[in-house]
N, C-alpha and C positions, 0 to 999 in steps of 0.2 A: 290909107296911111302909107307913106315910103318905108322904104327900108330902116333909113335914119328913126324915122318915128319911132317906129317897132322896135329900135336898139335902145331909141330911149325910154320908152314905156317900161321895157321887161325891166331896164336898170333902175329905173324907177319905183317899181313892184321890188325887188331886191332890196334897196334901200329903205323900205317902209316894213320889211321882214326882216332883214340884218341891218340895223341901221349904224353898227360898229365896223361893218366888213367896209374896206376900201375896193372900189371898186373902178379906182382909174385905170389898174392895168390889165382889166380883163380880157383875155384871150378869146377870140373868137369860136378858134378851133378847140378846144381843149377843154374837158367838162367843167361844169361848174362846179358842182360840189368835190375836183380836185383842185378848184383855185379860193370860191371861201368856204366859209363851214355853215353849211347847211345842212340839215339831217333832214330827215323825210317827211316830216310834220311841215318844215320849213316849205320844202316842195307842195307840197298839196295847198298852202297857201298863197304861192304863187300861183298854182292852178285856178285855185277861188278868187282870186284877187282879179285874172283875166275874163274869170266869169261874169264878177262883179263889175268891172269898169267896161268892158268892152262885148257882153254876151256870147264869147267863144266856151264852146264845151270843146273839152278835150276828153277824147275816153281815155278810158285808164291803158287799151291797149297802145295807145300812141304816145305815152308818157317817157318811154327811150327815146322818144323822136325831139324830148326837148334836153335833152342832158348839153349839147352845147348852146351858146349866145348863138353862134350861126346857123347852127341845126332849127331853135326855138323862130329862131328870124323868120326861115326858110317854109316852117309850120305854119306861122303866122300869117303873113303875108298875100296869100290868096281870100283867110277868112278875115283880114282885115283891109282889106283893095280899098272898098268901099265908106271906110270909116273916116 
């Protein structure tokens, strides 16, 4: 998957978790749950959501490594090359 993919995958996942949150002006840099409202339930769904659609494990210790769009991108992106 490109980069593109993967931005729109995860907003995808986001959208099927918050499906009230607008999400055209998401900031790349900048966390997520300071621009919608997601709580921690909401995260771990994201997590499972990536498990479920794309067989990425994420351990819990790399779970700071996805607080930003570009941070989560940047995570992704080598374990999704091939997809």
């Amino acid at each position: 998957m490109t980069r593109e993919e993967i931005r729109a995958a995860i907003l995808s996942i986001i959208t099927d978790i918050a499906p009230d949150e607008d999400l055209s002006n998401i900031k790349g840099d900048v966390r997520l749950r300071d621009q919608i409202d997601l709580d921690s339930m909401d995260f771990l769904d994201i997590i499972m959501e990536l498990r479920k659609r794309y067989s990425v494990e994420v351990p819990e210790a790399d779970y700071p490594k996805l607080a930003t769009l570009d941070s989560t991108i940047e995570y992704l992106e080598p374990l999704l090359k091939s997809k």
